[in-house]
PABA-967894 format. One record per residue (C-alpha): x, y, z; residue in three letters. Coordinates in pm, whole numbers, plus 50000, padded with zeros to 5 digits. Each point is the difference from the previous one (the first is absolute). Last residue first. Example, Ala and Ser with C-alpha at 12.3 -4.5 7.8 and 13.67 -1.06 7.14 Angstrom:
REM residues 2
513674989450714SER498634965650066ALA
//
This chain:
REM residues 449
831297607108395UNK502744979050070UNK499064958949945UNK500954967950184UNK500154971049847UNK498194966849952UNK500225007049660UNK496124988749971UNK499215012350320UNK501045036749960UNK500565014350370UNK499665037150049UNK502205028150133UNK499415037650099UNK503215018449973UNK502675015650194UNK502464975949741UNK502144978050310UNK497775005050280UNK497004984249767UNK502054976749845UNK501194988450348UNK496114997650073UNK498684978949693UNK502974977850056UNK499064993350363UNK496134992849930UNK501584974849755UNK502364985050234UNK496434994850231UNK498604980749742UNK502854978449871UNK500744993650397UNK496424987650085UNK499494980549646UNK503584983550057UNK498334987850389UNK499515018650318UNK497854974550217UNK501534971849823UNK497664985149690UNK502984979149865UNK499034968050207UNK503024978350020UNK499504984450360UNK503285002650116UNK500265034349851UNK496925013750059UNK500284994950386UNK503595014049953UNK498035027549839UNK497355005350266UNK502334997050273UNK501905029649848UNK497505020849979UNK498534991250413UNK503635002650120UNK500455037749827UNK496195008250098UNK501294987450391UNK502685023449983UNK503584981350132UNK501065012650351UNK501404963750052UNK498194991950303UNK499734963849884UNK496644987049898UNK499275038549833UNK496115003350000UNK498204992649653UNK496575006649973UNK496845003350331UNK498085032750013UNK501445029349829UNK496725022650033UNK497765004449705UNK497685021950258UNK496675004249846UNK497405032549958UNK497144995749800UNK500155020149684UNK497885029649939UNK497965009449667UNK496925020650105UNK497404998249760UNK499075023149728UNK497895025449913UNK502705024549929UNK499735021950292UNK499024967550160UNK503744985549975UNK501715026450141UNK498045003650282UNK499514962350076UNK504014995749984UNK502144989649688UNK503174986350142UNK502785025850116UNK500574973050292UNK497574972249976UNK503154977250174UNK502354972049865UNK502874995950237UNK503574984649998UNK501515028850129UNK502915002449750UNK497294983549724UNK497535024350020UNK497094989349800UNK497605031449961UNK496215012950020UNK497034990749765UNK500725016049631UNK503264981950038UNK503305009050147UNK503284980750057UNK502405015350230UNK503934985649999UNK502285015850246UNK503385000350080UNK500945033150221UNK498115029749996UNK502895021550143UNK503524985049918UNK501795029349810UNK502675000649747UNK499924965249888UNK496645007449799UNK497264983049824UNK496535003649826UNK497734982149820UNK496335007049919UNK498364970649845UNK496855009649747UNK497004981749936UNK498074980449702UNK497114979449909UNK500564989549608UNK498144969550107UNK502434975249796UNK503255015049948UNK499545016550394UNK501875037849961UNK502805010950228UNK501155036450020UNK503355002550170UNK501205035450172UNK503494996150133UNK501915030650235UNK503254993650080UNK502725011450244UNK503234991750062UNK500904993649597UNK502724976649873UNK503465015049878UNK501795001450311UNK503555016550042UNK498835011850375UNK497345028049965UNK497544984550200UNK497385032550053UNK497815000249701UNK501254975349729UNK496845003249792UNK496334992149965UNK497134996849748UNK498314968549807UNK497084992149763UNK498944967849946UNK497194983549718UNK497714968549996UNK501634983650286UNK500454963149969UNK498824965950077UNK496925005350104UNK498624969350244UNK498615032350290UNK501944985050336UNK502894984449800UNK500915030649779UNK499265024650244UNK502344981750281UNK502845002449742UNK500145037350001UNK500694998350367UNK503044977349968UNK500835014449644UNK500105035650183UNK502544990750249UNK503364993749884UNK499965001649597UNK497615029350047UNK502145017450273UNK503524993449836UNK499744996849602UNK502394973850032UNK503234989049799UNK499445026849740UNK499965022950193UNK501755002150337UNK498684999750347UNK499214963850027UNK503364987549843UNK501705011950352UNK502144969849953UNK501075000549694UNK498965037049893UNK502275009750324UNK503204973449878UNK500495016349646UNK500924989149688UNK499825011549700UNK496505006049795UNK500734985849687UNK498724965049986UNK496175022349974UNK497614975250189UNK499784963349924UNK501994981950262UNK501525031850173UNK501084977250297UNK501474977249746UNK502355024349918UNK500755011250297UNK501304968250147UNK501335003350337UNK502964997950199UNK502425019149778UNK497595031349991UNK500525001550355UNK497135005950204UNK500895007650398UNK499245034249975UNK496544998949889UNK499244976050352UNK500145027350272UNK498185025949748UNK496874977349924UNK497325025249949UNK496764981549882UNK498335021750298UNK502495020550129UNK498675036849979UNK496274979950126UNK497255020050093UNK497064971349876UNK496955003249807UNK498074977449797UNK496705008949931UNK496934986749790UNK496685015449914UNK497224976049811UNK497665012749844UNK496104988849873UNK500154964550080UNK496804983049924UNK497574984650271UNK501854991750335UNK497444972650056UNK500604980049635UNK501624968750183UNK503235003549792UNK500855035650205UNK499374976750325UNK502424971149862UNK502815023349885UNK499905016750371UNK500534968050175UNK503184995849723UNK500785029950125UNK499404989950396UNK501744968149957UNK503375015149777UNK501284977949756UNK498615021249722UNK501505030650177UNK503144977049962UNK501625017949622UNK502414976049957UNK499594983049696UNK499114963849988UNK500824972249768UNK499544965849937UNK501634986549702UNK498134980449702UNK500565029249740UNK498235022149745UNK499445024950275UNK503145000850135UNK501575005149624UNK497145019549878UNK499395022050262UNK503325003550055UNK500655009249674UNK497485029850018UNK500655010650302UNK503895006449917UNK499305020249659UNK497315018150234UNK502935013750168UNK499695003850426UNK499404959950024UNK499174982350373UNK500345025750252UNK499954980650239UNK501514969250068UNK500424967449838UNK499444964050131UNK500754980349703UNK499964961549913UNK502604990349784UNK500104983349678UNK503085021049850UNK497535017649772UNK498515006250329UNK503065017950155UNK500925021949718UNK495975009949981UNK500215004950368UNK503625016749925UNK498975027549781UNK496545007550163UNK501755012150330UNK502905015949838UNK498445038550033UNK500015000250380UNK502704983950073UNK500534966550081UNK497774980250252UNK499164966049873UNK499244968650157UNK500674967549767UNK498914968849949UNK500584962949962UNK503835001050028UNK502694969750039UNK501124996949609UNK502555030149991UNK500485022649704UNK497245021050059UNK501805015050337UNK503105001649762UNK498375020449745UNK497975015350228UNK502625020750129UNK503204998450279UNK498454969750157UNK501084988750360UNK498304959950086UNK499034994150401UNK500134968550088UNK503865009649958UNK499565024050317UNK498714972050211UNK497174994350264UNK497195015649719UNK496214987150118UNK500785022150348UNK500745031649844UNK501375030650158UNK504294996549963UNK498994982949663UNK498005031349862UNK502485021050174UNK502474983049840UNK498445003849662UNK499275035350050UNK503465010050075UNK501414977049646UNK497025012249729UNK499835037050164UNK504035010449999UNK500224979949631UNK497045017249833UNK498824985249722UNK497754978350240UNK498764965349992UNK499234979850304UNK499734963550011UNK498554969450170UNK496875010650191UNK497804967450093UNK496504996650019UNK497804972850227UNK497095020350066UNK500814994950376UNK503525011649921UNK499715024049777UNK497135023950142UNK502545019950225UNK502785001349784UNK497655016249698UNK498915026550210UNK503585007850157UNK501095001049616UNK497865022049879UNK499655023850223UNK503225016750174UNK502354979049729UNK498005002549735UNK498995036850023UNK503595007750091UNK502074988449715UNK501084963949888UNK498524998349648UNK499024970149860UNK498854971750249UNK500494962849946UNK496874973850127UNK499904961350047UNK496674985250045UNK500354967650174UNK497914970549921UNK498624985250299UNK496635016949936UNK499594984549668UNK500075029149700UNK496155005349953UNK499204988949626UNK496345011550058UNK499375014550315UNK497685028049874UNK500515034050214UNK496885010050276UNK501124969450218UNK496704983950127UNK498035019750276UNK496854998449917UNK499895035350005UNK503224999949767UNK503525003250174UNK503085023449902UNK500155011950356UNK498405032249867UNK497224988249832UNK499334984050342UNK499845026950169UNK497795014149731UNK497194979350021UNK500114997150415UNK500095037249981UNK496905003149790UNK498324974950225UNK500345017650316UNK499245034449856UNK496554983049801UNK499144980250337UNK500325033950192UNK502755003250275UNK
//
């Protein structure tokens, strides 16, 4: 291994433990909560990403990080009472079903005095609603992705959470990730040169995937609360059990594939290049092959121009997705004018970099990156063969880390979700009109061509 590979890697290795090269905590310490002083969490929103994620991260970091969950709030009646037993029947720090609080909504999670913070996996489009509801209520938030799908949502969050002493983190966990955050530190190093395009995939062959037909039926108007599902979308749309719980294939409680997957990957561009935004979207796509009642598309097609504020340096991101067909997998390829960052191999190589050929036509040199392997060396392992994800554990380490500590700079903080919500409003306008859309800064709003 050369001295420059060796120390690269021992640089970002320790990025990614959260450690500076001198190996002093990377987060200020000020006002640190004492370390006997337990942090007592509620979660809002009892479905499956919290229960098969969420939750078995959180349970496994709790008790050596000294954490505590005390409540669950759903609107749901079937998910708040099975999912708290399981919760109990599976978790060592909770020996008794009344350690364990039941809240209908966050009126009467709010309403109690034993809560610090708050994990939050609603649907899609209520994400921003109740982390602002939660930190006006002086709670810490851990809330997933997508963060805001209406700019009218980003922009109070941004100034509630943003104006505010709570710690926050959204949960988009690329940014937890070893090798990405690996790959942050080698595109900040200057070596890659300027991105030029970036292609990104998401494809699966799914006719289930956000299906939930063994669970629709067991919704009962009576045992849930519609109207505060709907929050602060149209109080007219009646009931019905599929939008509730297969949200993600109905507008407007998802846009499906970019609420899903593209802010994930979109995301990446904002942290990797510091701009905040795209400059303009365009989108195609359609309901191809999953006729089933759905109103969100199976396949997409996203083209995002991006623009640097300060260098005026620009590049496009190529998007695409489908649930129809699972050739060409995930994949996220960076390219400069010297080869490519391929983040589902982990690899930077010369290819499609400018050879000696090339180059001499011109009277140039040859531009051709160094190979290197950004391989997943060291992170997060699961302590207790719970089948969590490792970039789950590492994202929610780093805000429970945050929280006891009380730095606001978490790995995906407001300015991560604001930005990435934005991306996602440009891009549901786009499906919605057919048209190219830009961003006006001064309204912070999005505009239709």
């Amino acid at each position: 291994m050369s001295n420059s590979r060796r120390d690269f890697l021992k640089t970002t290795s320790a990025a990614a433990a959260g450690l500076t090269i001198s190996g002093l905590p990377a987060y200020s310490t000020t006002k640190v909560r004492g370390a006997n002083d337990r942090i007592r969490v509620a979660i809002v929103g009892a479905g499956d990403r919290m229960m098969q994620s969420l939750v078995p991260a959180f349970m496994e970091l709790a008790g050596g990080m000294n954490y505590e969950l005390v409540a669950v709030c759903d609107i749901w009646k079937h998910h708040r009472e099975t999912n708290t037993s399981k919760i109990i029947a599976n978790n060592q720090y909770t020996a008794k079903a009344k350690d364990l609080a039941m809240a209908r909504n966050t009126d009467e999670l709010y309403a109690m005095k034993n809560i610090d913070a708050v994990i939050i996996a609603t649907a899609d489009f209520q994400h921003a609603y109740h982390a602002v509801e939660a930190v006006r209520a002086g709670k810490d938030v851990y809330a997933e992705k997508p963060f805001a799908s209406t700019m009218a949502d980003a922009n109070l969050a941004l100034k509630v959470i943003g104006g505010s002493k709570q710690v926050f983190q959204v949960g988009t966990q690329r940014r937890s990730t070893s090798s990405y955050m690996r790959a942050k530190e080698y595109l900040d190093s200057g070596k890659f040169g300027d991105i030029v395009f970036a292609d990104m995939t998401w494809n699966v062959n799914q006719p289930g995937r956000w299906r939930r037909p063994n669970v629709v039926p067991l919704m009962k108007e009576q045992d849930t609360d519609w109207k505060r599902f709907l929050i602060n979308r149209d109080p007219k749309i009646p009931f019905d059990a599929r939008k509730h719980l297969e949200f993600r294939l109905f507008s407007p409680f998802s846009s499906g594939i970019p609420d899903q997957w593209m802010v994930h990957q979109i995301d990446t561009v904002h942290w990797f290049t510091g701009i905040h935004h795209p400059t303009s979207v365009v989108a195609n796509g359609g309901i191809y092959l999953w006729k089933d009642g759905r109103t969100n598309w199976d396949t997409m097609t996203a083209t995002f121009d991006y623009n640097h504020p300060k260098t005026g340096k620009g590049f496009q991101v190529l998007y695409s997705s489908r649930q129809t067909n699972a050739a060409g997998d995930v994949k996220e390829i960076y390219f400069s004018n010297g080869g490519t960052l391929d983040l589902a191999k982990n690899k930077v190589s010369a290819e499609g970099g400018l050879n000696a050929r090339m180059a001499g036509q011109m009277g140039m040199k040859a531009n051709l990156l160094e190979p290197l392997t950004l391989s997943d060396e060291g992170g997060i392992e699961t302590a207790a063969n719970t089948g969590v994800d490792k970039e789950t554990l590492a994202h929610m380490k780093n805000w429970m880390e945050c929280t006891r500590s009380r730095n606001r700079k978490t790995n995906a903080d407001i300015q991560a979700a604001y930005d990435h919500s934005v991306a996602l409003c440009m891009t549901i306008a786009a499906i919605q009109t057919g048209k190219k859309v830009t961003f006006d800064e001064k309204k912070q709003d999005v505009v239709t061509s």
